[in-house]
C-alpha positions as CSV (number, residue, x, y, z in Angstrom):
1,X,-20.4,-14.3,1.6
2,X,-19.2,-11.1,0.2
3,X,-18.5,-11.1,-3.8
4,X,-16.3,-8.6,-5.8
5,X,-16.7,-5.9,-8.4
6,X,-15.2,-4.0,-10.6
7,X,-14.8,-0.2,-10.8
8,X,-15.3,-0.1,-14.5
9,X,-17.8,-2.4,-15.0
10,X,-18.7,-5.4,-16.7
11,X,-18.2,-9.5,-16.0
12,X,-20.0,-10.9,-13.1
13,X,-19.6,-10.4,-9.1
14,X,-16.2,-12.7,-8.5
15,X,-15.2,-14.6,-5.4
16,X,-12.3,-13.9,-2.8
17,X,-10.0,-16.1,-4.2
18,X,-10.2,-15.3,-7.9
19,X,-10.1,-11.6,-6.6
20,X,-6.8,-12.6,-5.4
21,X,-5.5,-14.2,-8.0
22,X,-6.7,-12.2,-11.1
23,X,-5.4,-8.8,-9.4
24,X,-6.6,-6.3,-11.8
25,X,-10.1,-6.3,-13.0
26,X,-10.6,-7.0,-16.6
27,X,-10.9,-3.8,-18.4
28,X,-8.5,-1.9,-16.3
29,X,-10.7,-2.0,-13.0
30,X,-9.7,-2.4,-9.5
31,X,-12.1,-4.5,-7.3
32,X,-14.0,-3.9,-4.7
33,X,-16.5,-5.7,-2.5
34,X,-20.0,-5.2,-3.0
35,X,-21.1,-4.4,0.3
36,X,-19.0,-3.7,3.3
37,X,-19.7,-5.9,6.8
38,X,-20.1,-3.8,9.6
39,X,-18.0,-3.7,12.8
40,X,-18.9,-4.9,16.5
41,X,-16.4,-2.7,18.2
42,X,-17.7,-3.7,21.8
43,X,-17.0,-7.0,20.7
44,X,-13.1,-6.5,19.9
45,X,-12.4,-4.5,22.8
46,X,-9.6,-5.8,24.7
47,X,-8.9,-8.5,22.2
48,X,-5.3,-9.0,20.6
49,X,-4.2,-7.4,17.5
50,X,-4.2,-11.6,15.4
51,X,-8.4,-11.9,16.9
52,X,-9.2,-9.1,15.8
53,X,-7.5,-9.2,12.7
54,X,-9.6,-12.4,12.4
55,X,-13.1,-10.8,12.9
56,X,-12.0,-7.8,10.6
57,X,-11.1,-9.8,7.7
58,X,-13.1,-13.3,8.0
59,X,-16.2,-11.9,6.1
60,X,-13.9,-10.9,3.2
61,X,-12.7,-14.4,2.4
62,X,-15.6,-16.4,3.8
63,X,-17.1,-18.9,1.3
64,X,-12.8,-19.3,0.1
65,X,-11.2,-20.1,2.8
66,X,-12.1,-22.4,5.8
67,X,-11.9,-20.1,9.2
68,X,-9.4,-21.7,11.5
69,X,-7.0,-22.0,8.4
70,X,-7.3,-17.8,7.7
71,X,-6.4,-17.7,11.7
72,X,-3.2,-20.0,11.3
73,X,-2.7,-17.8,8.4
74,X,-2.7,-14.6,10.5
75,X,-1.2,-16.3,13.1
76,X,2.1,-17.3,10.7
77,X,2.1,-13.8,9.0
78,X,2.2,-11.7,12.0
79,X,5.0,-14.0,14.0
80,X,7.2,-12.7,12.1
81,X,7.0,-9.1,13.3
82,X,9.6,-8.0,16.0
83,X,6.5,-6.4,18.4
84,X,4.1,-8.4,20.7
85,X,1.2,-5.6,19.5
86,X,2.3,-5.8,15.7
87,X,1.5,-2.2,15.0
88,X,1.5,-0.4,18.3
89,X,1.2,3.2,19.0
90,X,4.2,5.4,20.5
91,X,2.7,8.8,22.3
92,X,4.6,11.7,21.0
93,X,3.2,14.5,23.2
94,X,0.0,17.4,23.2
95,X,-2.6,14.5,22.2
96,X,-0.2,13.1,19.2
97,X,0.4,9.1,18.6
98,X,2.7,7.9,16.0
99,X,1.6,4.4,14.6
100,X,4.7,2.3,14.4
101,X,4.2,0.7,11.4
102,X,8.0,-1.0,10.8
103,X,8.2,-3.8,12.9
104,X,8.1,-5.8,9.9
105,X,11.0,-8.3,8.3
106,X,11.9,-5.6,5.6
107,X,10.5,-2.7,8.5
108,X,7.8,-0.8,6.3
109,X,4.3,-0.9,6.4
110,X,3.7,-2.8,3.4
111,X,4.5,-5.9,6.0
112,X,1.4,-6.0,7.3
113,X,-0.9,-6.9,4.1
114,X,2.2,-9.2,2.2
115,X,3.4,-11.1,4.7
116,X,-0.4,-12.5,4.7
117,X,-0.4,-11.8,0.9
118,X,2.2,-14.5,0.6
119,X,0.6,-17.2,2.7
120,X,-2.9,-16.5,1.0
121,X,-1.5,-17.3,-2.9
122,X,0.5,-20.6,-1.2
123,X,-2.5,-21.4,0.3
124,X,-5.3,-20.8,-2.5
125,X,-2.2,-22.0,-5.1
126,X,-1.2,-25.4,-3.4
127,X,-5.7,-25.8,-3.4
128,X,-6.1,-25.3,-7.2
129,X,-2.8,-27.0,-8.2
130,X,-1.9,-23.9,-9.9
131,X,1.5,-21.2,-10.7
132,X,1.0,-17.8,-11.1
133,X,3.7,-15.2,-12.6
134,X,3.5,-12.4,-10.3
135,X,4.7,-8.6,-11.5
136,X,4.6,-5.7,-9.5
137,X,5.8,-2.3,-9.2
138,X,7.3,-0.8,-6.2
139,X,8.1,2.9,-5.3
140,X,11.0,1.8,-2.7
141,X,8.6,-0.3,-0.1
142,X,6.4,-2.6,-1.8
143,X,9.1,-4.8,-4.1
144,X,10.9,-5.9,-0.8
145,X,8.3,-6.6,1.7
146,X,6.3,-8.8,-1.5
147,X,9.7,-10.1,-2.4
148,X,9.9,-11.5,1.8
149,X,6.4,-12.4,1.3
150,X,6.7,-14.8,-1.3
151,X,10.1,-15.8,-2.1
152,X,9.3,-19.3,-0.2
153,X,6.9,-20.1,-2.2
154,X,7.0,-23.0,-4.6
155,X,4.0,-21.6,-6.9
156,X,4.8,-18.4,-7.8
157,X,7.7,-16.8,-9.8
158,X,7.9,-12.8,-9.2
159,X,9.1,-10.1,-11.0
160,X,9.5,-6.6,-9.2
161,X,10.0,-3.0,-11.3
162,X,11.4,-0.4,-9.2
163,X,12.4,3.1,-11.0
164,X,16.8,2.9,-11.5
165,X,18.2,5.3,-9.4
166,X,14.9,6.5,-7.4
167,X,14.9,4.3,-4.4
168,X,17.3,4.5,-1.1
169,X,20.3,2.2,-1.1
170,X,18.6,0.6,1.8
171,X,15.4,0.0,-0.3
172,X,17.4,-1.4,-3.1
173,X,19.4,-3.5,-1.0
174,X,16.1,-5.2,0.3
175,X,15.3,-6.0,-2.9
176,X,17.8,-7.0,-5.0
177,X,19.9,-9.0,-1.8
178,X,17.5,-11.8,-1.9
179,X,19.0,-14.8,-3.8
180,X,16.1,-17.2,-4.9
181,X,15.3,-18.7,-7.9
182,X,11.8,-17.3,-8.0
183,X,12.8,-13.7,-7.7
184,X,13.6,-10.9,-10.3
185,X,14.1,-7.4,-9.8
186,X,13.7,-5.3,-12.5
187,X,15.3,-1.5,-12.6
188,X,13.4,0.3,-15.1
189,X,14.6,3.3,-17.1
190,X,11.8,5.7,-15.6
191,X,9.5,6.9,-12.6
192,X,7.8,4.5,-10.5
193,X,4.4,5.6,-12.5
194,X,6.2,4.3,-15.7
195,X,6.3,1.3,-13.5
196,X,3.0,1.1,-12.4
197,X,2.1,2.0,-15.9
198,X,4.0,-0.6,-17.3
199,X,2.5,-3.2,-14.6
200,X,-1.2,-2.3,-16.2
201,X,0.0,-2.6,-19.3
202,X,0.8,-6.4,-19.2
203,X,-2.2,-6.9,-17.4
204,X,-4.2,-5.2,-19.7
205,X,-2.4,-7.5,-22.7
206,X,-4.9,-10.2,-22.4
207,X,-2.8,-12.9,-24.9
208,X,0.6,-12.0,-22.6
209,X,-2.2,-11.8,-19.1
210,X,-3.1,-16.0,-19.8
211,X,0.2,-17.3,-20.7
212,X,1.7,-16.4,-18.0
213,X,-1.3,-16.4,-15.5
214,X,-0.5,-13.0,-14.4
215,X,-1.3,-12.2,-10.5
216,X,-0.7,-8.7,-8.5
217,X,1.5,-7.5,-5.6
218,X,0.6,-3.8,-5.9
219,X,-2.0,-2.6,-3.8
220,X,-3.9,-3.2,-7.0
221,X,-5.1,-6.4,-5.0
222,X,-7.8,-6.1,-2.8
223,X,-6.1,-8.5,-0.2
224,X,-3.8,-6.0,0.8
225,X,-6.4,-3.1,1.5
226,X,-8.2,-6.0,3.1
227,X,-5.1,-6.4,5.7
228,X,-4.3,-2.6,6.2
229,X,-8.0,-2.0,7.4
230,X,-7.2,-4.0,11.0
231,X,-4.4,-1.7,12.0
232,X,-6.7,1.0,12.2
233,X,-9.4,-0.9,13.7
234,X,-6.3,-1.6,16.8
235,X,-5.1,1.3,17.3
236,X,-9.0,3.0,17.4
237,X,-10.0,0.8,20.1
238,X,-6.5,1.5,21.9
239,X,-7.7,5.2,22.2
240,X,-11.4,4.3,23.1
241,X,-13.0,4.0,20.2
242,X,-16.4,4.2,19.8
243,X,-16.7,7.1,22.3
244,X,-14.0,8.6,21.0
245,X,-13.2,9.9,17.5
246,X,-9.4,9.5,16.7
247,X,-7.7,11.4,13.5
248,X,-5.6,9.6,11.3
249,X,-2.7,11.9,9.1
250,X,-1.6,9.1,6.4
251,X,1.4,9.9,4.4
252,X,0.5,8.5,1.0
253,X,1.2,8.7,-2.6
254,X,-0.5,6.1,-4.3
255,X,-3.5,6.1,-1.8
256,X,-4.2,2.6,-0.6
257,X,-3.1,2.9,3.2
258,X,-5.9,5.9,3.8
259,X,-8.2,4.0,1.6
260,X,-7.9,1.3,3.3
261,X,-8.9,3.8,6.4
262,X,-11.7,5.1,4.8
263,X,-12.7,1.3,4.3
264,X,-12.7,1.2,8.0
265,X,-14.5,3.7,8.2
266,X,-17.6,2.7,6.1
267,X,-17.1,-0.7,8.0
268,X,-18.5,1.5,11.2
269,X,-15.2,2.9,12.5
270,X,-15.6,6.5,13.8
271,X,-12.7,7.9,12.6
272,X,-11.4,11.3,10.3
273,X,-9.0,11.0,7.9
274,X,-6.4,13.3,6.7
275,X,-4.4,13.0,3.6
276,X,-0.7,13.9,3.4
277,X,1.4,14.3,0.3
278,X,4.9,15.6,-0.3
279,X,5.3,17.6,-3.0
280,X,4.1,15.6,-5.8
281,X,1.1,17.3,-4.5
282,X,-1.9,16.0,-6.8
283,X,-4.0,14.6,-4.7
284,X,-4.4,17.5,-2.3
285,X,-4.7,19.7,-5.4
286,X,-7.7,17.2,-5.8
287,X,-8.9,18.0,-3.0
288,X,-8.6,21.8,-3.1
289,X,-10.0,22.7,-6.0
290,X,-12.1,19.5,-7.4
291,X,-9.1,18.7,-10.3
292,X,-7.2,15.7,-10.7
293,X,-4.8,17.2,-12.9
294,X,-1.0,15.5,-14.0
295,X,2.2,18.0,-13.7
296,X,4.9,15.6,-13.9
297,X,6.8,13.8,-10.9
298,X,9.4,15.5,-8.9
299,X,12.3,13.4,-7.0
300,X,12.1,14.4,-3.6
301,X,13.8,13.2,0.2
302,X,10.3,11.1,0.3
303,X,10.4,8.7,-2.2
304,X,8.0,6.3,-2.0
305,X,5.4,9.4,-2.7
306,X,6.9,10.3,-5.7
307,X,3.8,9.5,-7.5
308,X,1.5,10.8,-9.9
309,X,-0.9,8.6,-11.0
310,X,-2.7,7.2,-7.6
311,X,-3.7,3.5,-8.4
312,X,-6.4,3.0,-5.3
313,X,-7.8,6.6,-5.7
314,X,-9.9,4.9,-8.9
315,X,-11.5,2.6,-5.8
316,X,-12.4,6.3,-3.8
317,X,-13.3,7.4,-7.0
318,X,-15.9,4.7,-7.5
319,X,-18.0,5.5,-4.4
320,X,-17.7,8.9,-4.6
321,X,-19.5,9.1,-8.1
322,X,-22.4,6.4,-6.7
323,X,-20.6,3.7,-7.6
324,X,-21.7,4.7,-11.6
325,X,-19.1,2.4,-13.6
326,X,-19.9,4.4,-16.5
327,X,-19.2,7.8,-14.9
328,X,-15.9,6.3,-13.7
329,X,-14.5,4.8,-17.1
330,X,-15.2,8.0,-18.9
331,X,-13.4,10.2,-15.9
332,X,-10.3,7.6,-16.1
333,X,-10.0,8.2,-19.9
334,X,-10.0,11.4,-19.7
335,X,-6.8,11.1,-17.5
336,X,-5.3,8.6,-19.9
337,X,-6.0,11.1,-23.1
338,X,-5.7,14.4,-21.7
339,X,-4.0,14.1,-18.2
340,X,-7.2,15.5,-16.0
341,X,-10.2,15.5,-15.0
342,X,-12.7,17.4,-12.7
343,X,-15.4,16.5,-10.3
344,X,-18.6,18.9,-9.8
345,X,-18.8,21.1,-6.8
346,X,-21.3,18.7,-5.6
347,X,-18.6,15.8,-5.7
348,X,-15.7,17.7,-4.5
349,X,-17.8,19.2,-1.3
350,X,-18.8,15.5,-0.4
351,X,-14.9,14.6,-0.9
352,X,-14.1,17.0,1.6
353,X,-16.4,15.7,4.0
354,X,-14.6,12.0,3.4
355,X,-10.8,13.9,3.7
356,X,-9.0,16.9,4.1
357,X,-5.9,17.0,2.1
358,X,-2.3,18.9,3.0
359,X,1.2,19.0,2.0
360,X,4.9,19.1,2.9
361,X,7.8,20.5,1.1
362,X,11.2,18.9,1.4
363,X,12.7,21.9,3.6
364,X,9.5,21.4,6.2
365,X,10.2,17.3,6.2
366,X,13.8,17.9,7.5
367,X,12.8,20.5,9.7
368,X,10.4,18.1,10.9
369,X,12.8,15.6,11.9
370,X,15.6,17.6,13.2
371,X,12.5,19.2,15.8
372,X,11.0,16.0,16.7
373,X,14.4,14.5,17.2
374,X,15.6,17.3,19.5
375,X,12.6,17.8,21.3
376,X,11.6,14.5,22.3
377,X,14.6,11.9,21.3
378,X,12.4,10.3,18.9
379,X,13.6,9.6,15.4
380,X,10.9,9.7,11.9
381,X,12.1,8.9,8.5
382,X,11.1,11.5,6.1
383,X,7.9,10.0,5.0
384,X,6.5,9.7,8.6
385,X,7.7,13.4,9.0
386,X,5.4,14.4,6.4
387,X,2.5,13.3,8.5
388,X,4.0,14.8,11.6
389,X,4.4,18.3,10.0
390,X,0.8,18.0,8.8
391,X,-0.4,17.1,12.6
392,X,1.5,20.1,14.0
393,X,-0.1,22.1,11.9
394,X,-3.4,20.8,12.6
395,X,-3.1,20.6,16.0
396,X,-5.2,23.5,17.4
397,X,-8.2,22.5,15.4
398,X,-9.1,18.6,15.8
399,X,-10.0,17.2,18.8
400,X,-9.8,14.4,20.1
401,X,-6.4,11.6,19.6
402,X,-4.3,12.6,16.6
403,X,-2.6,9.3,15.1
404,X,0.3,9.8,12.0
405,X,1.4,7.0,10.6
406,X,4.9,6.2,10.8
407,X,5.2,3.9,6.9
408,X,9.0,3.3,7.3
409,X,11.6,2.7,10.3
410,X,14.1,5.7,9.4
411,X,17.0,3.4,8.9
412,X,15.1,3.1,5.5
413,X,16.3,6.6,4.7
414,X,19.4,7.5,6.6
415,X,20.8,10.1,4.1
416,X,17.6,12.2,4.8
417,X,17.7,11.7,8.8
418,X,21.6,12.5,9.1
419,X,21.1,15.3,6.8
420,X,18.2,16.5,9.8
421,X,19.9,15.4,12.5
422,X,23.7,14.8,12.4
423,X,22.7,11.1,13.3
424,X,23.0,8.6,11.0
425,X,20.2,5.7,12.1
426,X,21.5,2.4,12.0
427,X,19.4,-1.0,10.7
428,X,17.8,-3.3,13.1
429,X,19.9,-6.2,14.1
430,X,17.9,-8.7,11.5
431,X,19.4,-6.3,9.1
432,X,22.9,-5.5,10.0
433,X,24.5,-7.2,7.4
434,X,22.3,-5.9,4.3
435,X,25.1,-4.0,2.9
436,X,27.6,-6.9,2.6
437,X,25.4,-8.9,0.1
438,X,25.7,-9.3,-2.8
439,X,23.0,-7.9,-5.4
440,X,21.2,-9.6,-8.0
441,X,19.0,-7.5,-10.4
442,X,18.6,-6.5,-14.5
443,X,18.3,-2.9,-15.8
444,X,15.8,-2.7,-18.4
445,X,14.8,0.4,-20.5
446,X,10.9,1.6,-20.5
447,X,10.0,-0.7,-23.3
448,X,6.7,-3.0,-22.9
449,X,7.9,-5.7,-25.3
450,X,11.1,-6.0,-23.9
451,X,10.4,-6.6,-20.1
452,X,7.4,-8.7,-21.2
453,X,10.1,-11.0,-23.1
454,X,12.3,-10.6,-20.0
455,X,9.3,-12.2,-18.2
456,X,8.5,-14.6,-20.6
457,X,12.1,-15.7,-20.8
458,X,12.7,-16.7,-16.8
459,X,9.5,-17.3,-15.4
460,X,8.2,-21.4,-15.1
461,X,5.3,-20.7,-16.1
462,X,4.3,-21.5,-19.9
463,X,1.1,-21.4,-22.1
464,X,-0.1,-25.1,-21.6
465,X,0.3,-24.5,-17.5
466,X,-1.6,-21.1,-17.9
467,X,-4.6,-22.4,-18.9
């Protein structure tokens, strides 16, 4: 049975299930597991994307949930994608694969880890006879596809804080469109890292953390790294892994779809790994010159990477310095206080050996799409272009399989593809009729007291219940 850890020390090893319900670490720590099982690729070869799902994930919830109940689990969660392979791989040409990550209910990635997300709280929930308030923050993708994940479910209230103004229509629409009585959306006066920010905050308020029995979304939650290491596990074996060597190019702001990747990766998964930011460029600046340094957050035609302060990078972070708690907590203070911080050469030549780091400007995203569009009929949105731009450019010196990771159908941000193209994408059927709900949601200004009180105020949870 694997047990849990967290980055920053302190408190002892946790199980699966109170990982998933406590979120955050105490202390401002994400957790991780101890020890990593180790793939038997000859094993999953040929097997279906839900078995091997199953064999990928079982050893991280052993000891909390019986077997054959995770694999009805799976089973439920990935029914509900429009795809027979879940996340299958669509050849682009000269050795390039885009993963085809949107065939999801709300058609991002984030699918993949909540729609199990959701079914894992009911289930360990409905065990412990429990609530949990859940609060999250969402840079576009991960408000609605938690919001589908859980909006069934009679134990949870949640409360999703995107930034006013700096998602797409569609991605609002998602959100706020859903009528339950156990959803809130929250627009907050700010970025999406005052959201994130503001999401660590009331976790790190330990009175306000136990009255409301605060749980996490965000891929602050180990379960949904946990569910985003499969798809990389597929697609691998779909190119012949182990004999051969496939490159992933991830689009990512906040860092949790490569680490999750990289997680793979250590699990015995021969794979390289490229990181690809628009640019909001700080983590290939990281990986340039050995400086995590903050320079403010630019809104840009890829907005779910408009981010500065990458959550999961904390769990990189972790291993990279030995997995030295100490080292850690003093490195993310010096961000808090000062807004950087710096690795030694030693640390920054090991980093590049993990990833290789590259960016995209707005100009070369719609370039991108307008090429790809007219040269092969296929259609990215913006943030999949991002990886496509850095794979073209890459092309001549990796070999083997090159995979980017298409994060969003482009229907997701038509403003940016009919700005590229002249084409304006239209939703999938299941979707058609977004635009003629009705929205529910409350602005609120950038003030911890007063979304806390907003909180306090409509979820069902109360003090007595908490505890």
């Amino acid at each position: 049975m694997i047990n849990y850890i967290s980055t920053r020390g302190g408190g002892s090893p946790q199980s699966f299930e109170d990982v998933l319900l406590s979120g955050l670490a105490p202390g401002g720590g994400l957790y991780v597991p101890e020890t990593f099982p180790a793939l038997d690729l000859a094993a999953l070869k040929g097997k279906s994307y839900n078995e091997i799902a199953l064999a990928v994930m079982y050893p991280f919830v052993e000891g909390s949930i019986p077997r054959d109940d995770f694999a009805a689990m799976i089973d439920r969660a990935y029914a509900t994608f429009r795809h027979d392979e879940t996340v299958p791989l669509h050849p682009l040409g000269d050795n390039l694969y885009i993963m085809e990550q949107f065939y999801g209910p709300t058609i991002a990635f984030k699918d993949v880890a909540l729609q199990l997300l959701g079914r894992l709280f009911d289930y360990v929930l409905k065990k412990r006879g429990e609530r949990v308030t859940i609060v999250g923050a969402t840079s576009g993708d991960t408000g609605s596809a938690a919001i589908e994940g859980c909006r069934h479910s009679d134990q949870l209230d949640i409360f999703i804080l995107h930034p006013d103004g700096r998602v797409s229509d569609v991605q609002r629409k998602q959100m706020t469109t859903i009528n339950a009585d156990n959803v809130y959306n929250i627009a907050l006066d700010g970025s999406f890292d005052d959201c994130q920010n503001m999401v660590k905050a009331m976790f790190n308020d330990t009175q306000f953390r136990g009255d409301m029995n605060l749980s996490a979304v965000n891929s602050i939650n180990w379960a949904r790294i946990m569910a985003q290491i499969v798809y990389y596990v597929t697609t691998a074996l779909e190119l012949g892994a182990p004999e051969v060597q496939p490159t992933y190019i991830v689009p990512t702001g906040n860092f949790g779809n490569v680490f999750a990747a990289y997680c793979a990766r250590k699990m015995g998964l021969p794979i390289k790994l490229v990181v690809a930011t628009n640019e909001n460029d700080i983590l290939t600046r990281f990986f340039e010159s050995g400086e995590m340094k903050a320079s403010g957050v630019k809104p840009t035609n890829t907005p779910s990477m408009d981010i500065e302060i990458s959550s999961n990078f904390e769990r990189y972070l972790f291993d990279l310095l030995g997995r030295d708690s100490a080292a850690l907590s003093e490195l993310m203070m010096q961000f808090k206080v000062r807004g950087a911080f710096a690795v030694s050469d030693e640390k920054i030549t090991q980093a590049r050996q993990d990833f290789t780091a590259f960016r995209a400007s707005e100009e070369e995203v719609l370039a991108t799409i307008k090429t790809t569009f007219e040269s092969t009929g296929y259609c990215l949105d913006p943030h999949t272009a991002v990886g496509v731009k850095v794979a073209h450019d890459l092309m001549d010196t990796i070999a083997g399989p090159i995979v980017a990771l298409a994060t969003a159908h482009p229907s997701k941000f038509p403003d940016a593809v009919e700005q590229a193209t002249g084409t304006r994408p239209a939703l999938p059927d299941h979707l058609s009729d977004l635009f003629d709900k009705d929205e529910i949601m409350t602005t609120q200004p950038n003030t911890l007291k007063t979304v806390q009180d907003f909180v306090r105020k409509h979820s069902k949870i109360n003090s007595k219940s908490a505890t």
